[in-house]
NUPA-320070 format. One record per residue: residue number from 1; x, y, z of N, C-alpha, C in turn. Coordinates in nm, 2 decimals. Layout:
# NUPA-320070
ATOM   num     n.c1     n.c2     n.c3    ca.c1    ca.c2    ca.c3     c.c1     c.c2     c.c3
ATOM   NUM        X        Y        Z        X        Y        Z        X        Y        Z
...
# end
This chain:
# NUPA-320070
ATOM   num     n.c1     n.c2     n.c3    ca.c1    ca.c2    ca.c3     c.c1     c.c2     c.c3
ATOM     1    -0.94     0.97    -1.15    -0.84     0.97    -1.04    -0.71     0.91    -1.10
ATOM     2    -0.55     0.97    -1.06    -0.47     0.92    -1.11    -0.43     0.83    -1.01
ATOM     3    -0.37     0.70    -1.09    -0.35     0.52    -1.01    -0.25     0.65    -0.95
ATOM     4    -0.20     0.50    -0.83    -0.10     0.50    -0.78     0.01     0.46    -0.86
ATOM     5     0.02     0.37    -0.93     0.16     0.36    -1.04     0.15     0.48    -1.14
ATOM     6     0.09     0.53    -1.19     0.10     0.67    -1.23     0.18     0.78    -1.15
ATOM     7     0.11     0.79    -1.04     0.14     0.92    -0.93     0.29     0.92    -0.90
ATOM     8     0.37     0.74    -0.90     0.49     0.74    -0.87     0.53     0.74    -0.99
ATOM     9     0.55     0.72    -1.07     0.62     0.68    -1.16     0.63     0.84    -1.28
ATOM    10     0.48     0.90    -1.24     0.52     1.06    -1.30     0.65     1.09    -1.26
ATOM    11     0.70     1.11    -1.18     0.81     1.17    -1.13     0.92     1.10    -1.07
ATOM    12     0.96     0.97    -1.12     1.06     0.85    -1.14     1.19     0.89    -1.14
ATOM    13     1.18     1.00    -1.25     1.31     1.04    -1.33     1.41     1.14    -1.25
ATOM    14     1.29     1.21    -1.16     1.34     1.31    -1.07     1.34     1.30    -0.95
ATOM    15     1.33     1.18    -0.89     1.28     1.18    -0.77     1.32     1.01    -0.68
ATOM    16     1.31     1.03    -0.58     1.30     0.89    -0.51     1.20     0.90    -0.36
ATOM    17     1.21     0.73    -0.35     1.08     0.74    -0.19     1.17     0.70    -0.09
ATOM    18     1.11     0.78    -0.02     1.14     0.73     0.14     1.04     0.66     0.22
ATOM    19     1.02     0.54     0.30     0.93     0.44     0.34     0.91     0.48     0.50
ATOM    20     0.93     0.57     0.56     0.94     0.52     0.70     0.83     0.51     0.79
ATOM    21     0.86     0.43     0.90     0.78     0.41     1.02     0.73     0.52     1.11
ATOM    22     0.75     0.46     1.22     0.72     0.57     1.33     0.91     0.60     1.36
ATOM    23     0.93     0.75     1.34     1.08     0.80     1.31     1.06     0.91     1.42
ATOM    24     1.21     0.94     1.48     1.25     1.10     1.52     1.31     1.15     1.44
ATOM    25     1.36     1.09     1.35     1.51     1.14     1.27     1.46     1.23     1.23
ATOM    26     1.53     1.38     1.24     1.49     1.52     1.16     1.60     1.49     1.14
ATOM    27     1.60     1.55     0.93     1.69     1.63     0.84     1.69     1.72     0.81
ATOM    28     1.80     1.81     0.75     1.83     1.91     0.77     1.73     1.94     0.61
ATOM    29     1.65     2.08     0.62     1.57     2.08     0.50     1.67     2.15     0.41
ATOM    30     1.60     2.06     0.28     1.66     2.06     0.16     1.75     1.99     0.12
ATOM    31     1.83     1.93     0.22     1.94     1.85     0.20     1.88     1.71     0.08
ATOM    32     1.73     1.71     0.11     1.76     1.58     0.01     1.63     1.62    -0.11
ATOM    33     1.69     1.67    -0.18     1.52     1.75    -0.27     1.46     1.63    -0.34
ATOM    34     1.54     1.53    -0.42     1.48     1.43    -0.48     1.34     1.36    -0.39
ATOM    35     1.43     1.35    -0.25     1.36     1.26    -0.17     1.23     1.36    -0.11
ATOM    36     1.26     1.44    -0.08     1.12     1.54    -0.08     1.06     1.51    -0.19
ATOM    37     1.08     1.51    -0.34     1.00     1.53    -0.41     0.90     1.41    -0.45
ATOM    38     0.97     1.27    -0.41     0.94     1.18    -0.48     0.83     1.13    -0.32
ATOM    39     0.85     1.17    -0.23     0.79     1.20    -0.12     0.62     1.22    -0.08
ATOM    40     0.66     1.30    -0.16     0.49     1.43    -0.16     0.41     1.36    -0.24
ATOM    41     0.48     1.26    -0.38     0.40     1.23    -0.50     0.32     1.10    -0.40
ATOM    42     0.45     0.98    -0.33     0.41     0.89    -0.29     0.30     0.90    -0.17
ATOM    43     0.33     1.01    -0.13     0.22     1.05     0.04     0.09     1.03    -0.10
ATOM    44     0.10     1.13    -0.18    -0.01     1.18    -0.25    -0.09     1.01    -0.32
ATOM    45    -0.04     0.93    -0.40    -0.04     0.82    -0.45    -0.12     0.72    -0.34
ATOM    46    -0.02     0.72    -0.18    -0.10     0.60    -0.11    -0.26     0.64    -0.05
ATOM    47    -0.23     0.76    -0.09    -0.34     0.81     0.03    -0.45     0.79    -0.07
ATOM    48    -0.43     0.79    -0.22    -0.56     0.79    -0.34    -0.55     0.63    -0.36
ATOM    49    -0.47     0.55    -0.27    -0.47     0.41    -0.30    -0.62     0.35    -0.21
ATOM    50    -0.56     0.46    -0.07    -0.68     0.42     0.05    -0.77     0.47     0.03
ATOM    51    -0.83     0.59    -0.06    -0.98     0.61    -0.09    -0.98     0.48    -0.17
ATOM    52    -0.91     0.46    -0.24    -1.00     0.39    -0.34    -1.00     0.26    -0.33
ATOM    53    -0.97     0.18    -0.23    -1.00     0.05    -0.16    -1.14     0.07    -0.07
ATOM    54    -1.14     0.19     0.00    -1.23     0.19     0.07    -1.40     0.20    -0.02
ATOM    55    -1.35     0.29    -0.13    -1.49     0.27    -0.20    -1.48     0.14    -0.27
ATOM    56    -1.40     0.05    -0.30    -1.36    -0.07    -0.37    -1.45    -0.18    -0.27
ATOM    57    -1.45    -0.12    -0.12    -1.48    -0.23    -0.03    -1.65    -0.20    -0.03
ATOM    58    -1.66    -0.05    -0.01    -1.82    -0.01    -0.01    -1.89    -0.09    -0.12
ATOM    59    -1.78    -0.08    -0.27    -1.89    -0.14    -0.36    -1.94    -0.29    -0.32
ATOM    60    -1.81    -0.38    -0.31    -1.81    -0.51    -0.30    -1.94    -0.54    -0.17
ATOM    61    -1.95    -0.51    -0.08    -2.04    -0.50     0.05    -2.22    -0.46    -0.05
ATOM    62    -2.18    -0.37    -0.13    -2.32    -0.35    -0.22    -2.37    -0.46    -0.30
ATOM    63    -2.28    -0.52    -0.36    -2.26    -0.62    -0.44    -2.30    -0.77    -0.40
ATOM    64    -2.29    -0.72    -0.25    -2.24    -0.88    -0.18    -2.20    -0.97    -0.18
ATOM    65    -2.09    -0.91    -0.17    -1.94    -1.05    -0.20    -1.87    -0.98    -0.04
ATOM    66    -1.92    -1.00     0.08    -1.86    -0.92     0.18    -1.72    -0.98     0.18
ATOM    67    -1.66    -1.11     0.16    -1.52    -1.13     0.18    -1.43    -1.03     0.12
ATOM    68    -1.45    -1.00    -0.03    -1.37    -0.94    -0.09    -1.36    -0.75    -0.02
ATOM    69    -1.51    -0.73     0.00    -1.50    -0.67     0.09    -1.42    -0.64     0.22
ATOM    70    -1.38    -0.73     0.28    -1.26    -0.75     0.40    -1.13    -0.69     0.33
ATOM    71    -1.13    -0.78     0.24    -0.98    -0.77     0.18    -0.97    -0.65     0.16
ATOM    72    -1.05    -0.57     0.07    -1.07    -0.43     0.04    -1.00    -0.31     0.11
ATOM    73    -1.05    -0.35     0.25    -1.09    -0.30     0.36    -0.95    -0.28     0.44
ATOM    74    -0.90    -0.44     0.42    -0.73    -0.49     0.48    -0.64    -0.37     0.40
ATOM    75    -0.66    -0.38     0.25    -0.54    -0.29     0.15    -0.58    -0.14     0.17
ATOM    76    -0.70    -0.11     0.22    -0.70     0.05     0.24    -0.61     0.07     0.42
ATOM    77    -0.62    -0.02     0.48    -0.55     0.02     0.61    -0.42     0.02     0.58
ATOM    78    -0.32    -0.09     0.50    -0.18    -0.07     0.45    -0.13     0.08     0.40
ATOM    79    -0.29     0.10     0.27    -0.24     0.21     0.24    -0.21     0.32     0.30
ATOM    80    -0.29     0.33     0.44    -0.35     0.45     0.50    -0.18     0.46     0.59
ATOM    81    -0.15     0.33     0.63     0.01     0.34     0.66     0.09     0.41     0.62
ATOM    82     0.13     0.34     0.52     0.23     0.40     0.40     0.19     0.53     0.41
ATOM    83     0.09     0.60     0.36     0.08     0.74     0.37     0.13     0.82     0.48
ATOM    84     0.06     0.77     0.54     0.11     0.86     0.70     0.28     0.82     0.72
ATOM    85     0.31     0.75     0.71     0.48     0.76     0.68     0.52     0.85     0.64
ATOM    86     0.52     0.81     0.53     0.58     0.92     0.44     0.55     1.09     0.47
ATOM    87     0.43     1.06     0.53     0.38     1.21     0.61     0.50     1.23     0.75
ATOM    88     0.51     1.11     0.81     0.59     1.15     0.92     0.75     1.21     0.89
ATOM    89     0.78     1.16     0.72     0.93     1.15     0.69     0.94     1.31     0.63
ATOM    90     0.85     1.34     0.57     0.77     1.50     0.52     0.83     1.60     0.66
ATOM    91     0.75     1.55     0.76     0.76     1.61     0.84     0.89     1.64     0.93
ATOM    92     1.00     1.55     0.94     1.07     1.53     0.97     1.22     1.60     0.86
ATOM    93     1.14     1.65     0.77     1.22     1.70     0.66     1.21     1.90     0.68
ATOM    94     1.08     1.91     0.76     1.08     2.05     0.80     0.97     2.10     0.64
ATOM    95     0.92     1.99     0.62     0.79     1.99     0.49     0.65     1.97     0.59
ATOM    96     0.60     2.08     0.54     0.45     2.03     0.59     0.40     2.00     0.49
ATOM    97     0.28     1.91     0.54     0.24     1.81     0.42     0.03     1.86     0.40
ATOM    98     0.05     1.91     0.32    -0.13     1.94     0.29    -0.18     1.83     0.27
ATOM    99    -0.30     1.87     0.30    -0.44     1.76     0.31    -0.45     1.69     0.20
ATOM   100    -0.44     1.57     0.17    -0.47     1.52     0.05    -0.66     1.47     0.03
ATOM   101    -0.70     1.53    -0.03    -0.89     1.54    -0.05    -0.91     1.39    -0.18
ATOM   102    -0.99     1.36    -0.07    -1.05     1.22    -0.15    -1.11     1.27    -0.30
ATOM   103    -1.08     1.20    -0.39    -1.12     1.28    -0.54    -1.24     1.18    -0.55
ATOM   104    -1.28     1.19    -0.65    -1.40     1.07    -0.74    -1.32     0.95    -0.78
ATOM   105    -1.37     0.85    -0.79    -1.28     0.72    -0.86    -1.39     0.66    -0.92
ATOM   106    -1.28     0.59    -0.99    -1.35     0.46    -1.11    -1.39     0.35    -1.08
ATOM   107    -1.52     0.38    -1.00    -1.54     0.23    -0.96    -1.67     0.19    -1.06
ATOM   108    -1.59     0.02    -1.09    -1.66    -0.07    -1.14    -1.76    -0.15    -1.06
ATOM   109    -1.77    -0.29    -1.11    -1.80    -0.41    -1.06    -1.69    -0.48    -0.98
ATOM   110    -1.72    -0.55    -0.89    -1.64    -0.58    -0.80    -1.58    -0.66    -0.89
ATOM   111    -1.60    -0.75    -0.96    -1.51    -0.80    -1.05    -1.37    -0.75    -1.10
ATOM   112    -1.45    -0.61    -1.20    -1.39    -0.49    -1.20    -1.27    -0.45    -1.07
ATOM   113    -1.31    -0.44    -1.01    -1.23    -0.37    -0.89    -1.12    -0.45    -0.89
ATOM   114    -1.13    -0.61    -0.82    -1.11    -0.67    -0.75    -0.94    -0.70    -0.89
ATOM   115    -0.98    -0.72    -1.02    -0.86    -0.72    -1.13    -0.79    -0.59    -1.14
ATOM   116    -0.84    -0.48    -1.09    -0.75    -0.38    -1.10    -0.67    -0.40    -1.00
ATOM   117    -0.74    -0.38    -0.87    -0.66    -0.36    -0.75    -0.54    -0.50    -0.76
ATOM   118    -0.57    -0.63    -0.81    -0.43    -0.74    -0.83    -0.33    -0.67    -0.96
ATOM   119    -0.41    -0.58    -1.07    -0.29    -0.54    -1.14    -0.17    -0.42    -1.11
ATOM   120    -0.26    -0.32    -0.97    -0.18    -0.24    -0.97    -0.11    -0.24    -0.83
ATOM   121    -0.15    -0.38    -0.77    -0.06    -0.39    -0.64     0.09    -0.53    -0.73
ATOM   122     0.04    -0.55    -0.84     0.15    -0.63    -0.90     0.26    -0.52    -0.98
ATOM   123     0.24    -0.38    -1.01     0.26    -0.34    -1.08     0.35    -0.29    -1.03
ATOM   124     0.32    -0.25    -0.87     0.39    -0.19    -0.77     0.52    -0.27    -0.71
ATOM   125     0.47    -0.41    -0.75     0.58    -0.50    -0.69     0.69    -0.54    -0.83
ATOM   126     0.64    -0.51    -0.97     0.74    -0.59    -1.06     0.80    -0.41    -1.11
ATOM   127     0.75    -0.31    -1.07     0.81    -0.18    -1.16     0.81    -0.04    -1.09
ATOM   128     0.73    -0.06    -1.01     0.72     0.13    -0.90     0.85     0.07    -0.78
ATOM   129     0.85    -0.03    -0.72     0.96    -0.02    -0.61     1.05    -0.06    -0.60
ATOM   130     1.08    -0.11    -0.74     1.25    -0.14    -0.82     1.30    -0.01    -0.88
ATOM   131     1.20     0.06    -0.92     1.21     0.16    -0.97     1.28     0.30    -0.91
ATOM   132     1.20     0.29    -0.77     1.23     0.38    -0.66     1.35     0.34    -0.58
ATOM   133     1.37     0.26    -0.59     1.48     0.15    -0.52     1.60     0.24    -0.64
ATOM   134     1.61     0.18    -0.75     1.73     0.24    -0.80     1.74     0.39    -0.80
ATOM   135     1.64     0.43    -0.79     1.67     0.63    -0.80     1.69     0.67    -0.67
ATOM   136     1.69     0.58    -0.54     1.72     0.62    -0.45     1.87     0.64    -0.43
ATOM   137     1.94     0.56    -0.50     2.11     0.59    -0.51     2.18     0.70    -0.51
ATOM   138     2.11     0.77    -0.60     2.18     0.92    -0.62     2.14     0.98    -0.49
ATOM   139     2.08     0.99    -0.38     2.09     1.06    -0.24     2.14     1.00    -0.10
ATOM   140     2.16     0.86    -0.16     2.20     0.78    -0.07     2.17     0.77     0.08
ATOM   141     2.02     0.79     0.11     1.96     0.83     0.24     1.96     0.68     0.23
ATOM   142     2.03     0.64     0.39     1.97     0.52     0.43     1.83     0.44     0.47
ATOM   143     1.79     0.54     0.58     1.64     0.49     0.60     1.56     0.55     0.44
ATOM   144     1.59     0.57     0.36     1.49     0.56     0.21     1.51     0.43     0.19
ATOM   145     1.63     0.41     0.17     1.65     0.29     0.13     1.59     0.13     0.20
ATOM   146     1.62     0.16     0.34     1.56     0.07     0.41     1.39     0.06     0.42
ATOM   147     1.34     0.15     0.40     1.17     0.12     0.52     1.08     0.13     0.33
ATOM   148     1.20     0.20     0.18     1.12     0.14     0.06     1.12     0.02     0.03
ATOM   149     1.26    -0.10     0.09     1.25    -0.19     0.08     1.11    -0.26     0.19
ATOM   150     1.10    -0.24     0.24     0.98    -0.25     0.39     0.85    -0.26     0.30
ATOM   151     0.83    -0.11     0.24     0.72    -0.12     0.16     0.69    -0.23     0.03
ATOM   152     0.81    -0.23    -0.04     0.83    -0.32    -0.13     0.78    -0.50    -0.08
ATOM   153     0.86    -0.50    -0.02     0.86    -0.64     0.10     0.66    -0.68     0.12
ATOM   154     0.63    -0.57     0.17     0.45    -0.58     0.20     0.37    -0.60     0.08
ATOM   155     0.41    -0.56    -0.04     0.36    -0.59    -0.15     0.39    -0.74    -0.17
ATOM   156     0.52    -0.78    -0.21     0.59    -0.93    -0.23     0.53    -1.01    -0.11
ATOM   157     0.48    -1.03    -0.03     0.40    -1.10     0.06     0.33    -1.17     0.00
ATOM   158     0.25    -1.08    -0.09     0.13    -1.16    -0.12     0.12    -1.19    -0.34
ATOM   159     0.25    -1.17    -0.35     0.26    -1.19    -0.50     0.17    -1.34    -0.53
ATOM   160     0.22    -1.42    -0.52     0.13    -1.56    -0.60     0.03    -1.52    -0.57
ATOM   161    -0.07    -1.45    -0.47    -0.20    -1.50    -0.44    -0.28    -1.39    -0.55
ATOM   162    -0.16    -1.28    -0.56    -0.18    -1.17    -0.63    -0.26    -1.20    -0.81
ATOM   163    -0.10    -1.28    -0.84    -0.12    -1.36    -0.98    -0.24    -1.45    -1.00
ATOM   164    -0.25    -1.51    -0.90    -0.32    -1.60    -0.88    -0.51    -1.55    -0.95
ATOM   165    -0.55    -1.41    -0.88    -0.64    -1.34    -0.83    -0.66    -1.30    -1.01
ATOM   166    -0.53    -1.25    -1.04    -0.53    -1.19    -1.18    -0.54    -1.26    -1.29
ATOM   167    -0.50    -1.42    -1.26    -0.52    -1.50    -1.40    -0.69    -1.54    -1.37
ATOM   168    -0.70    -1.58    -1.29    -0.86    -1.67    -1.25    -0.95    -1.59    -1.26
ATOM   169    -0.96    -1.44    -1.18    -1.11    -1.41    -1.19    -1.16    -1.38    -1.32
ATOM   170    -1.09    -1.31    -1.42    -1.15    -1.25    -1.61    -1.26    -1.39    -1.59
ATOM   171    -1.25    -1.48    -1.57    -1.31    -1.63    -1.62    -1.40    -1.69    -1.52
ATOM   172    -1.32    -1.70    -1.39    -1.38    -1.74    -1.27    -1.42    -1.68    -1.13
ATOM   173    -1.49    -1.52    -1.14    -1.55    -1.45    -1.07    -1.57    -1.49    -0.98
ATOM   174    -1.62    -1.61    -0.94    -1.77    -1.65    -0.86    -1.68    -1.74    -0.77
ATOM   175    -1.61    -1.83    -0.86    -1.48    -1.94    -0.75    -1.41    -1.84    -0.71
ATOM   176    -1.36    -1.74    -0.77    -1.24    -1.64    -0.68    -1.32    -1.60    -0.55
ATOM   177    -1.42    -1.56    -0.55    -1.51    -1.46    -0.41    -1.52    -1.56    -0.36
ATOM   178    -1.59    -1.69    -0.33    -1.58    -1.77    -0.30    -1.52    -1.82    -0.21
ATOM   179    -1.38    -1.87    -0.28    -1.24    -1.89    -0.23    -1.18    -1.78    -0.11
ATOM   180    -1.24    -1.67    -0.14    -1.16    -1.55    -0.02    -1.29    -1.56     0.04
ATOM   181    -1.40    -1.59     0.05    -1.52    -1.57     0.13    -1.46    -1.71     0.25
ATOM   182    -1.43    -1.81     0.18    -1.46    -1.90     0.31    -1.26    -1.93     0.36
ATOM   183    -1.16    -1.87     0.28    -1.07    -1.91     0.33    -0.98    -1.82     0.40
ATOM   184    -1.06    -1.70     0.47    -1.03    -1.57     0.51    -1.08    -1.54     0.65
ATOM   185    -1.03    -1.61     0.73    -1.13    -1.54     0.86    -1.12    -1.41     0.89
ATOM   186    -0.99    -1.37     0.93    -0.94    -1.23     0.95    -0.82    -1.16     0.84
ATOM   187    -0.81    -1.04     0.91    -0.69    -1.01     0.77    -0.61    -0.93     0.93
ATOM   188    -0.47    -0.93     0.91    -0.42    -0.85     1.05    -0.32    -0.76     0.94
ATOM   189    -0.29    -0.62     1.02    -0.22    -0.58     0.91    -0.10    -0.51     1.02
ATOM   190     0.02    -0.48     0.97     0.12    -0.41     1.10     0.10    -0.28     1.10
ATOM   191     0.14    -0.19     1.18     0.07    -0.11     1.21     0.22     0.00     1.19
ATOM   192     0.32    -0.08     1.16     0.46     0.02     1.17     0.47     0.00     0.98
ATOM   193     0.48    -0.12     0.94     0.52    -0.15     0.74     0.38    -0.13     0.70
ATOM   194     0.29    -0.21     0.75     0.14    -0.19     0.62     0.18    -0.31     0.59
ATOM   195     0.21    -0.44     0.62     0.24    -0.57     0.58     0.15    -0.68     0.64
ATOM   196     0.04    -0.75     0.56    -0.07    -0.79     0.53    -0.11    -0.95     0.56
ATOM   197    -0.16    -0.97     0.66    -0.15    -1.14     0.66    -0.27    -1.21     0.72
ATOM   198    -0.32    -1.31     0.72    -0.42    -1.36     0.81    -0.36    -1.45     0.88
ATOM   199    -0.25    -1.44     0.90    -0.21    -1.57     1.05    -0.11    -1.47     1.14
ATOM   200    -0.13    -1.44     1.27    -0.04    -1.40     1.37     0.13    -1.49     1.37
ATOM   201     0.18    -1.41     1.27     0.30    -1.51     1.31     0.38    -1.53     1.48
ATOM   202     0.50    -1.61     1.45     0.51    -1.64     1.57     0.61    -1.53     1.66
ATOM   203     0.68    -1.47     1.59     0.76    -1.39     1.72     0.74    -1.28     1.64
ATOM   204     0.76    -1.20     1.56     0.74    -1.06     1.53     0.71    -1.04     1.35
ATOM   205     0.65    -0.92     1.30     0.65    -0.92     1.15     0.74    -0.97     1.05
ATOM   206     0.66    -1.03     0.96     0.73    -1.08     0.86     0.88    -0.96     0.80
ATOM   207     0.79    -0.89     0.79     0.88    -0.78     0.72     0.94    -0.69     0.79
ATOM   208     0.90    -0.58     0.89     0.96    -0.53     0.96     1.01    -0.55     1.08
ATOM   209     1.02    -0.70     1.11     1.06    -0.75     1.26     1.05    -0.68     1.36
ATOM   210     0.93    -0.59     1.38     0.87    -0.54     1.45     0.80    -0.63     1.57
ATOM   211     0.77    -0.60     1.67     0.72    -0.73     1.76     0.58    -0.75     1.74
ATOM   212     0.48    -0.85     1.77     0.36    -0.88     1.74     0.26    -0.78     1.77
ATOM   213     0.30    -0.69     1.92     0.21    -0.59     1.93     0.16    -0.47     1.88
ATOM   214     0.27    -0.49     1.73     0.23    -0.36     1.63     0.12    -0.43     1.54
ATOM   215     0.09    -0.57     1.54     0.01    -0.65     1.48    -0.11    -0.65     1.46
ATOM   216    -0.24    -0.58     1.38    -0.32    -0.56     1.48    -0.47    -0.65     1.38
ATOM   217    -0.55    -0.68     1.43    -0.67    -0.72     1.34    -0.74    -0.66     1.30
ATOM   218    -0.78    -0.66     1.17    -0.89    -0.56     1.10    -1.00    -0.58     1.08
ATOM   219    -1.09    -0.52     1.17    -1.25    -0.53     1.19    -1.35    -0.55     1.04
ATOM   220    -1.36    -0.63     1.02    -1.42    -0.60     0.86    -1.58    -0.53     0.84
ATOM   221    -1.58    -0.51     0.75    -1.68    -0.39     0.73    -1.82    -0.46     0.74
ATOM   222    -1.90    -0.38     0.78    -2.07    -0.37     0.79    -2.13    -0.32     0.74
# end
């Protein structure tokens, strides 16, 4: 299965992302080919983000580490966001968007898992959405620019805890699961950015200043 920093970053050179929400905005097709193109890779990219959390979460639940399992569970719903965005911005471009088919993935040990998934949600925050951010220039679409910063933003949320996840577990497996086992009641995630948190803040999204009722809690797995 190819990562998601792969899928974007194949087509970096030619391309840029568009992030959006729930949109009416129709454009006129063709007018932005970059952003079509870099478009279709990212729909393609989150949506192989959200298979592969969700078997990330099935393994972890096999495993029995169910917290990490939650978490799992939390990053496939973001992903599942972000995809359908970008499906909505597709659509809104006069692009229909085909089915993207869950492939096979590489799943490890939740150990395994759990160090990939912190290196390629860090990977996305230090080089895929700076990346996308600068190639967005050349088309100068506003809402690209705004709702990639959005997505960007939902990754940077959780950077220390990120680092944190990636220096400790190679060594300390058992205190990492642990640690998210008992200091994790819920995970809520928004339902307009894909932006990830366990406390209901107080007036609306961190990131998208969206109101709390796009805010929603994530059932964890059984």
């Amino acid at each position: 299965m190819l990562s998601r920093r792969f899928v974007l970053q194949a087509g970096l050179a030619t391309a840029t992302l568009v992030f959006v929400p729930r949109t009416s905005t129709v454009f006129a097709q063709g007018a932005y080919p970059q952003t079509e193109a870099v478009l279709r890779r990212a729909r393609e990219a989150e949506t192989a983000a959200h298979f592969q959390y969700v078997a990330f979460a099935r393994q972890a639940m096999a495993d029995g580490y169910p917290g990490i399992a939650y978490l799992f569970t939390a990053f496939a719903t973001a992903e599942r966001i972000h995809s359908l965005n970008f499906e909505k911005v597709l659509a809104g471009m006069g692009v229909e968007a085909t089915p993207v088919e869950d492939r096979d993935h590489r799943i490890g040990t939740t150990k395994e898992n759990l160090i990939r998934a912190a290196t390629d949600e860090l990977a996305s925050v230090n080089v895929v959405y700076p990346g996308m951010l600068k190639e967005l220039a050349a088309e100068a679409m506003d809402e690209a620019v705004t709702f990639t910063t959005y997505a960007w933003n939902t990754e940077k949320l959780h950077l220390g805890i990120l680092k944190s996840i990636q220096r400790w577990t190679p060594k300390h497996f058992e205190a990492v699961a642990k640690k998210i086992e008992n200091e994790t009641a819920q995970y809520l995630v928004c339902q307009v950015c894909g932006a990830t948190m366990i406390k209901l803040p107080k007036s609306a999204c961190p990131v998208c200043q969206f109101p709390l009722e796009n805010i929603h809690r994530i059932e964890p797995p059984v």
